[in-house]
DOLUMGU-14733 format. One record per residue (C-alpha): residue number from 0; residue in one letter; x negated, y, z. Coordinates in steps of 0.05 Angstrom, whole numbers, always signed. Each point is the difference from the previous one (the first is absolute). Example, Ala and Ser with C-alpha at 12.3 -4.5 7.8 and 13.67 -1.06 7.14 Angstrom:
rec nr: 0; rest: a; east: -246; north: -90; up: +156
rec nr: 1; rest: s; east: -27; north: +69; up: -13
REM end
This chain:
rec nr: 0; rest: x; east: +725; north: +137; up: -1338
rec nr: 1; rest: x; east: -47; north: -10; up: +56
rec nr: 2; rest: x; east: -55; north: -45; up: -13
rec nr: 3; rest: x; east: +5; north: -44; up: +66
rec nr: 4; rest: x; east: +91; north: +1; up: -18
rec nr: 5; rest: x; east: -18; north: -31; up: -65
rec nr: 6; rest: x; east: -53; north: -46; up: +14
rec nr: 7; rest: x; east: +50; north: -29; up: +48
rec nr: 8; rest: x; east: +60; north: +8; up: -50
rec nr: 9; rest: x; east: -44; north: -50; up: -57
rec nr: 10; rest: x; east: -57; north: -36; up: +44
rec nr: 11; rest: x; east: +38; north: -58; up: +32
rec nr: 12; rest: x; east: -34; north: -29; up: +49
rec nr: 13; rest: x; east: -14; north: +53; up: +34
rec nr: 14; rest: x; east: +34; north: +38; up: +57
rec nr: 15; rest: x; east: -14; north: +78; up: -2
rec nr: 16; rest: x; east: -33; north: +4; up: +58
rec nr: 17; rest: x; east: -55; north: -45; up: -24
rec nr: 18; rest: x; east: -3; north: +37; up: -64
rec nr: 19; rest: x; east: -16; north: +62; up: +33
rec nr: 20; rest: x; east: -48; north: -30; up: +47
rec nr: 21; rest: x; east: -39; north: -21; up: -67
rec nr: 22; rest: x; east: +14; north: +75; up: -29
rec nr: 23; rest: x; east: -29; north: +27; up: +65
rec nr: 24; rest: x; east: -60; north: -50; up: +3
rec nr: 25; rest: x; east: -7; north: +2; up: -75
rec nr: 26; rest: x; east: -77; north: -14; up: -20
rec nr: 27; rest: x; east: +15; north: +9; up: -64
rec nr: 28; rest: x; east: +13; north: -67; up: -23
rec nr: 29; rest: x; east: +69; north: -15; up: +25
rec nr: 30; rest: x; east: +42; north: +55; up: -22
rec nr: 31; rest: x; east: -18; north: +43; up: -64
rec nr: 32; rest: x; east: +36; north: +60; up: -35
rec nr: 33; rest: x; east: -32; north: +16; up: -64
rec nr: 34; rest: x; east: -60; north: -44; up: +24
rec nr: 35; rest: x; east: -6; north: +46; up: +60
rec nr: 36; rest: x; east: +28; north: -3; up: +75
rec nr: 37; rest: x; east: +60; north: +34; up: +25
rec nr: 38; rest: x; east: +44; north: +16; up: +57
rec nr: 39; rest: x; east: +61; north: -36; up: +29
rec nr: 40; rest: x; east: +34; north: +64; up: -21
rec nr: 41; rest: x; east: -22; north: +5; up: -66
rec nr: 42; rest: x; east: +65; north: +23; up: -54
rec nr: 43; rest: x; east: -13; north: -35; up: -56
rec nr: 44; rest: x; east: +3; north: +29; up: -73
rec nr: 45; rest: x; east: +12; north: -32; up: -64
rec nr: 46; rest: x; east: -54; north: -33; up: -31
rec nr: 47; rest: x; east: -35; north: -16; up: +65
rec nr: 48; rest: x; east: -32; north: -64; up: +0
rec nr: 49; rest: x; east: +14; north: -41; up: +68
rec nr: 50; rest: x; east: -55; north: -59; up: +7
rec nr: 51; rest: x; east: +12; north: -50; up: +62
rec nr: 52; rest: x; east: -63; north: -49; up: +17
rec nr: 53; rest: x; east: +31; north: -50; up: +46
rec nr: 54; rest: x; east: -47; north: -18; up: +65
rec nr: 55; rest: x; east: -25; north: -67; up: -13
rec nr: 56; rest: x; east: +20; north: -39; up: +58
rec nr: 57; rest: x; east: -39; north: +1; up: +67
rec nr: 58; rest: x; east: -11; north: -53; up: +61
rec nr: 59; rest: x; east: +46; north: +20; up: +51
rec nr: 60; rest: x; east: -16; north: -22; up: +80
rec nr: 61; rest: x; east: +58; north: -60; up: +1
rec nr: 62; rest: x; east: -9; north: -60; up: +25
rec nr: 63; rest: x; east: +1; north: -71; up: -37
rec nr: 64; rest: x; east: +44; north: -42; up: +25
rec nr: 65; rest: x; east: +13; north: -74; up: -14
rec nr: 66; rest: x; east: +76; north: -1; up: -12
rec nr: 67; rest: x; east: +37; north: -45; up: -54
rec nr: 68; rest: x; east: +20; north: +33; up: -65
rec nr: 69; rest: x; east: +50; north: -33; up: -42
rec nr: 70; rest: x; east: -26; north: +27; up: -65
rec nr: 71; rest: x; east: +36; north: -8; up: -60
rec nr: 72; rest: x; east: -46; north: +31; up: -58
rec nr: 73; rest: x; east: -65; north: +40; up: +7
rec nr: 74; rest: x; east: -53; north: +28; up: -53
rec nr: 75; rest: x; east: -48; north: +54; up: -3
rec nr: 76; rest: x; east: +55; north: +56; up: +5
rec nr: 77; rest: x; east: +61; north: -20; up: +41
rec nr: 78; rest: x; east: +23; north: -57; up: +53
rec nr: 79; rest: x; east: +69; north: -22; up: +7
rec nr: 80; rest: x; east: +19; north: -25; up: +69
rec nr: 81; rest: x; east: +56; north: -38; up: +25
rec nr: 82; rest: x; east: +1; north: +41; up: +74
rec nr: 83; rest: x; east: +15; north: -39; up: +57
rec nr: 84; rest: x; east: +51; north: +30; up: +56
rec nr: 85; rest: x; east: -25; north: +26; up: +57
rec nr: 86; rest: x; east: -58; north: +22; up: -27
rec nr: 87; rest: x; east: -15; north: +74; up: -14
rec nr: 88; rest: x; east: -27; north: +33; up: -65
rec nr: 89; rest: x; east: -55; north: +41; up: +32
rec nr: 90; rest: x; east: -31; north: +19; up: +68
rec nr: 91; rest: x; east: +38; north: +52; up: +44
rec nr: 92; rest: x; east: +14; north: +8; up: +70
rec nr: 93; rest: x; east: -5; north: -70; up: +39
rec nr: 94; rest: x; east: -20; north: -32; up: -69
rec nr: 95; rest: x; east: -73; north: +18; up: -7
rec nr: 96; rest: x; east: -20; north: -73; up: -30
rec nr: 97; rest: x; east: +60; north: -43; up: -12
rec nr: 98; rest: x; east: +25; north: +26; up: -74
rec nr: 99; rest: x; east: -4; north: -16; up: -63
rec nr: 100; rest: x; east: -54; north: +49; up: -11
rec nr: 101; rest: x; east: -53; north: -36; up: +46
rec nr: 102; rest: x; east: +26; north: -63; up: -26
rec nr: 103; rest: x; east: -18; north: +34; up: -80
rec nr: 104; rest: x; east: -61; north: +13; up: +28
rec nr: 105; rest: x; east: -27; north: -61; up: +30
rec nr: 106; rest: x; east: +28; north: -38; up: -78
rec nr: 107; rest: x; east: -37; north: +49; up: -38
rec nr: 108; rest: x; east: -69; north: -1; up: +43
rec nr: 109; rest: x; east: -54; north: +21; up: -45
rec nr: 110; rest: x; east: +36; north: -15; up: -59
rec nr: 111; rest: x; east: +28; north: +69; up: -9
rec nr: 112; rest: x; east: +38; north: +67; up: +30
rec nr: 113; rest: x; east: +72; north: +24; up: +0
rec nr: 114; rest: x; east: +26; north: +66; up: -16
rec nr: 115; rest: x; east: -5; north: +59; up: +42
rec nr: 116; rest: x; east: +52; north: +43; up: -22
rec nr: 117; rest: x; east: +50; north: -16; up: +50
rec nr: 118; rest: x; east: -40; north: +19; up: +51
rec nr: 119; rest: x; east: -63; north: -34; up: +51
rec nr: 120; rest: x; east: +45; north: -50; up: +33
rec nr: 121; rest: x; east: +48; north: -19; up: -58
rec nr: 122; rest: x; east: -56; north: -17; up: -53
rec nr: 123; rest: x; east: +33; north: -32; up: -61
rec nr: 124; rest: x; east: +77; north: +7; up: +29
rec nr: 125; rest: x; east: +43; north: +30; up: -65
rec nr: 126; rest: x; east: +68; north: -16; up: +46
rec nr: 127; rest: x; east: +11; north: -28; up: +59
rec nr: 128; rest: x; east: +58; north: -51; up: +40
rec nr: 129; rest: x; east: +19; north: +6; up: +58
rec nr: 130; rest: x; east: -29; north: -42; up: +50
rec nr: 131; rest: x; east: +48; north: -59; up: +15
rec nr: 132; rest: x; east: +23; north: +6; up: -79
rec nr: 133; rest: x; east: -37; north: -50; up: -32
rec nr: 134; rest: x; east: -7; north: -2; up: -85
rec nr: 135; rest: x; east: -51; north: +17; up: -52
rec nr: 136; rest: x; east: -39; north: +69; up: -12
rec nr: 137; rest: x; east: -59; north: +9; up: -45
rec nr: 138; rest: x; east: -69; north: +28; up: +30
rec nr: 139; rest: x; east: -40; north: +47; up: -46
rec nr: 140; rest: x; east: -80; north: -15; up: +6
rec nr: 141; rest: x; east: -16; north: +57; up: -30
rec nr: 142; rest: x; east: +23; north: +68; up: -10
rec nr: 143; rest: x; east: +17; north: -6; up: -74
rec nr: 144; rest: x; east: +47; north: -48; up: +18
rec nr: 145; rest: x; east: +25; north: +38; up: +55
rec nr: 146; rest: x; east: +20; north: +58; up: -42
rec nr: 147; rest: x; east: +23; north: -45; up: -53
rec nr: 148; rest: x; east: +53; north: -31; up: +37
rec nr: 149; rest: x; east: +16; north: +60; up: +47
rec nr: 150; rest: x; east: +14; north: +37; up: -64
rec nr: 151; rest: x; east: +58; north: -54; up: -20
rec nr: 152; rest: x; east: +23; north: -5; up: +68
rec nr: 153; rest: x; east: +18; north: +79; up: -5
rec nr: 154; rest: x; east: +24; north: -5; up: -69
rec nr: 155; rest: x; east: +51; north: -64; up: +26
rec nr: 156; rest: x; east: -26; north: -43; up: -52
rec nr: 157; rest: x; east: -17; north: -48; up: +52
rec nr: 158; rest: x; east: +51; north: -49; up: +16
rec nr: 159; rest: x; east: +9; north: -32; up: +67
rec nr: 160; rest: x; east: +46; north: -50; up: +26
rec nr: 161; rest: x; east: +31; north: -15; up: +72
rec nr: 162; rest: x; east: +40; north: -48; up: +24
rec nr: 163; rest: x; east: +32; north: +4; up: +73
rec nr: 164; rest: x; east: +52; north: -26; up: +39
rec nr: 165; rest: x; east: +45; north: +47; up: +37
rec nr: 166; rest: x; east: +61; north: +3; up: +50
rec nr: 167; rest: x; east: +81; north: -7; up: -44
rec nr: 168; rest: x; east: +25; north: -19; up: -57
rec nr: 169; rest: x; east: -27; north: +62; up: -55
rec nr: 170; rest: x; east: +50; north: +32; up: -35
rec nr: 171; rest: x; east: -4; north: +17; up: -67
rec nr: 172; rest: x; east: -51; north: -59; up: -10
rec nr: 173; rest: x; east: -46; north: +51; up: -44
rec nr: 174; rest: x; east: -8; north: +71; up: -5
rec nr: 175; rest: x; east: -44; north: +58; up: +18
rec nr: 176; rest: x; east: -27; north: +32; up: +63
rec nr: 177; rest: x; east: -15; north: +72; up: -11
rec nr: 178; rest: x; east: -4; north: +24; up: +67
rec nr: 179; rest: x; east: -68; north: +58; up: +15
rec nr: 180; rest: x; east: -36; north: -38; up: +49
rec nr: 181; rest: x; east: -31; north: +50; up: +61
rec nr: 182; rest: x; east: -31; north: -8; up: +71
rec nr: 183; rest: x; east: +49; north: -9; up: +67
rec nr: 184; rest: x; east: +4; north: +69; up: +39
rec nr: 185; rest: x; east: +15; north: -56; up: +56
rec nr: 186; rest: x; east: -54; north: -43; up: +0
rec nr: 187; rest: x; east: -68; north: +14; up: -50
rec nr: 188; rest: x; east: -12; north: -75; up: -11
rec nr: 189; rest: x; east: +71; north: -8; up: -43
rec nr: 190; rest: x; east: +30; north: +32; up: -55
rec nr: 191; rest: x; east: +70; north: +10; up: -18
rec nr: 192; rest: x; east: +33; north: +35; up: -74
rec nr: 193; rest: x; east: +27; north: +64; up: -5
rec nr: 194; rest: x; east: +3; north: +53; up: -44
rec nr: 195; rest: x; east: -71; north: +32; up: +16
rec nr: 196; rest: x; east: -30; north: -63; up: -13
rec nr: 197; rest: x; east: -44; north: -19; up: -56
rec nr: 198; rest: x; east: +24; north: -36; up: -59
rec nr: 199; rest: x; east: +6; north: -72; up: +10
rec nr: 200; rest: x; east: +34; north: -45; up: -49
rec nr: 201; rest: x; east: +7; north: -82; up: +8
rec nr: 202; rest: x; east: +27; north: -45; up: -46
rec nr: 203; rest: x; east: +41; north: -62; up: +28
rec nr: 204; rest: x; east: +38; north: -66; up: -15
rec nr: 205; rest: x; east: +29; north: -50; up: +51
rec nr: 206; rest: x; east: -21; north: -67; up: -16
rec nr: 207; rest: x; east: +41; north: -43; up: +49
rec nr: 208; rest: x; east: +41; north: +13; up: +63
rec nr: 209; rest: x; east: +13; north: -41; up: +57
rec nr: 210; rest: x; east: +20; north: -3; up: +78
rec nr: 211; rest: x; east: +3; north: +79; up: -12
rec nr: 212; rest: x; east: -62; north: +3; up: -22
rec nr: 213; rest: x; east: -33; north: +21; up: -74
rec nr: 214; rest: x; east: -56; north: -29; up: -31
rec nr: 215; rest: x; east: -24; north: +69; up: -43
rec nr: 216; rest: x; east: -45; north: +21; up: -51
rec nr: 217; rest: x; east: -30; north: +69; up: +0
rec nr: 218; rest: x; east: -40; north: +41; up: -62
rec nr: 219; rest: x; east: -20; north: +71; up: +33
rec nr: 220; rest: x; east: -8; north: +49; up: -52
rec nr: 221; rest: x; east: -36; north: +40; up: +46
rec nr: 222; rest: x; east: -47; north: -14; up: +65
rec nr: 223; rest: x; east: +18; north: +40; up: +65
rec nr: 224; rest: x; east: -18; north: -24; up: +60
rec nr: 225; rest: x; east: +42; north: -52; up: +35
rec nr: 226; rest: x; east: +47; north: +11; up: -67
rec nr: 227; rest: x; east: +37; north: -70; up: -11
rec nr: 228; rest: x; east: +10; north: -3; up: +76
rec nr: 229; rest: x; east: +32; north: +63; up: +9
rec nr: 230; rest: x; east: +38; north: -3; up: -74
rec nr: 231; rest: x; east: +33; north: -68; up: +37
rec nr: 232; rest: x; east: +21; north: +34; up: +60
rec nr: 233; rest: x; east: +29; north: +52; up: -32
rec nr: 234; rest: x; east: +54; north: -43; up: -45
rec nr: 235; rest: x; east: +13; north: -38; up: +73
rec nr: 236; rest: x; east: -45; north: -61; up: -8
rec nr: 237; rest: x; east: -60; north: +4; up: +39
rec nr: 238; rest: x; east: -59; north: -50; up: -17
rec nr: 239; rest: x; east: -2; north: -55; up: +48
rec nr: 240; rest: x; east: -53; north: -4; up: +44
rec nr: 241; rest: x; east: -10; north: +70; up: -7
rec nr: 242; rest: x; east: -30; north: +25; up: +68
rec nr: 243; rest: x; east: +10; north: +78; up: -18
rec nr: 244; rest: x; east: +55; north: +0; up: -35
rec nr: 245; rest: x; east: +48; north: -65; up: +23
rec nr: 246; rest: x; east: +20; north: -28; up: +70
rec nr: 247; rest: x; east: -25; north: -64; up: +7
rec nr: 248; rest: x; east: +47; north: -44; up: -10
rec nr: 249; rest: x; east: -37; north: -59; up: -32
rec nr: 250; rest: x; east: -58; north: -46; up: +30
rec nr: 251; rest: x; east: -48; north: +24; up: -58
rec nr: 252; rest: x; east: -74; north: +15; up: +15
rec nr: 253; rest: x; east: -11; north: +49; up: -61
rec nr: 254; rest: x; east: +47; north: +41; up: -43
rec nr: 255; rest: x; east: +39; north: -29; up: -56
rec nr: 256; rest: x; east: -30; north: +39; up: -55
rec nr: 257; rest: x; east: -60; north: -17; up: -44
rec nr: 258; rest: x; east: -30; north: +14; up: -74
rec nr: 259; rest: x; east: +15; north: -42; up: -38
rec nr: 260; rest: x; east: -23; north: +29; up: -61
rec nr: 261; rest: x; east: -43; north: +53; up: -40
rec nr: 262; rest: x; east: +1; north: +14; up: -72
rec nr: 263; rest: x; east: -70; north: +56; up: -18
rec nr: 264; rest: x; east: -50; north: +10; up: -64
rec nr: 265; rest: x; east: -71; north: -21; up: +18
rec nr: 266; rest: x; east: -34; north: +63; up: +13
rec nr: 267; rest: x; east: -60; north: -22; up: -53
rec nr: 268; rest: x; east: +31; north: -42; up: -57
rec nr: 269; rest: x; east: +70; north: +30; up: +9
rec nr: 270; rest: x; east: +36; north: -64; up: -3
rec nr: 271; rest: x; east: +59; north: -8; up: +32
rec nr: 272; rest: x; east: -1; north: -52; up: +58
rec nr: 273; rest: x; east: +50; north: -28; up: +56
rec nr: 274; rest: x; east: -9; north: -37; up: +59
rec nr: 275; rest: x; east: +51; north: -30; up: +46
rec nr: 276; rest: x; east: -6; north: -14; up: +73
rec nr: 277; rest: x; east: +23; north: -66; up: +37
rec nr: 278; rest: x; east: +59; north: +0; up: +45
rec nr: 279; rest: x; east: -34; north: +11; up: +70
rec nr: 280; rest: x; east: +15; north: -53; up: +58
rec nr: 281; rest: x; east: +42; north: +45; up: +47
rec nr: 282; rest: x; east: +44; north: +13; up: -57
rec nr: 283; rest: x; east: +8; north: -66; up: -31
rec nr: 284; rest: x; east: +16; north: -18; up: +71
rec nr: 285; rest: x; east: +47; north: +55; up: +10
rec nr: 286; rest: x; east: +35; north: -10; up: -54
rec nr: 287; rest: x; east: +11; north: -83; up: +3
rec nr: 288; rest: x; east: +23; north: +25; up: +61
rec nr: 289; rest: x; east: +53; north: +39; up: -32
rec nr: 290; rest: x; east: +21; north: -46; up: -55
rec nr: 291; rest: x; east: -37; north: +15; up: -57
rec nr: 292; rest: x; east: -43; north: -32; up: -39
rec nr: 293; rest: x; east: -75; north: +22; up: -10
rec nr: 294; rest: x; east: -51; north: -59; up: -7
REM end
């Protein structure tokens, strides 16, 4: 096997391309083959020894920015947020300063950098919500911790859960969605299932139902993009609020969908630990709205 192929089949973390940017830049001190340097195209034979030196994190060119982060635990490794809607995970086009990113980076000050493995404008971001979906994620503040918890979100041992409310009355009231999950041929900002798709698996239970509505839970097994929203549309019961993906139909100002949940090992001790999200404003409104009952 190629060298670059299997660093990218057992490094996670890492995209390919970035692992043959290092392999092409290698000094030396990144990358080693039987304590030597090697190409991206290197066929590997057995007994090779494959050392990996991760980068130690470097100051990227983002700004600080006072914004409020609801924080729900934080030590020298990891921070676990409770993300606020409307606000996006890191800078891209038309968000250069209003993220979470620049708001990590204002909180941490001098105190400390994040990891850089997912890239110069997503330091410390393992996984990502959408925008408007508010919930909680965990930050990595360094790159062992990165890895750590990349690693057990590609082995599934992570466990994350949803809870939504979409359009009908769901029938069965639990099951499975395994629907492949690829990108709209119609328009590149959705995605639709098919056949060609990549595997996508979500887990599901209806926890009440009223006014044709359902109050859901979700546990994805796996993490495509826009998965849970698509995996609803596809059984007929788009998420309300949805502005993709549903027809507004209901005065909401964000989606109906948040994490509420996430179960993960510490990347150091390895002890298990869950936190839990509070029920977001818009939602608790939403649903009062609706009849149910969320306090």
């Amino acid at each position: 096997m190629r060298l670059d192929v299997y660093l990218a089949d057992n490094l996670t973390g890492f995209s390919r391309s970035q692992i043959q940017k290092y392999l092409h830049e290698n000094t030396g001190s990144v990358i080693l083959v039987n304590s030597g340097t090697k190409k991206p195209h290197y066929h590997l034979k057995p007994g090779d020894t494959v050392e990996v030196n991760i980068p130690e994190p470097e100051a990227v060119s983002l700004e600080p920015v006072s914004i409020n982060l609801d924080i729900l635990y934080e030590d020298q490794d990891i921070i676990v947020l409770n993300k606020q809607p409307g606000i996006p995970v890191h800078p891209s086009c038309g968000h250069e300063n209003d993220t979470v990113v620049n708001a990590l980076l204002f909180h941490l000050g001098q105190k400390g950098l994040l990891s850089n493995i997912g890239g110069e404008k997503r330091p410390g971001i393992v996984h990502r919500l959408d925008k408007d979906t508010a919930g909680v994620m965990v930050i990595a503040k360094n790159n062992l911790s990165h890895t750590h918890i990349s690693r057990q979100f590609a082995r599934r041992e992570i466990e994350k859960t949803y809870e939504a409310i979409v359009k009908g009355t769901v029938i069965p009231a639990s099951g499975i969605i395994d629907k492949p999950i690829i990108r709209s041929t119609k328009n590149r900002k959705k995605f639709t299932t098919g056949p060609a798709g990549r595997e996508s698996l979500t887990r599901y239970k209806v926890i009440d139902s009223r006014n044709e509505t359902s109050w859901m839970e979700f546990r994805p097994k796996t993490g495509r993009t826009h998965q849970l929203r698509v995996h609803a549309v596809s059984i007929g019961h788009p998420i309300i609020g949805d502005p993709l993906y549903a027809r507004r139909s209901y005065p909401v100002q964000y989606i109906a969908l948040f994490a509420r949940s996430i179960l993960f090992k510490h990347p150091k001790t390895g002890l298990e630990m869950k936190f839990s999200a509070p029920y977001p404003v818009h939602f608790v409104e939403l649903a009062n709205t609706l009849g149910y009952t969320i306090k």
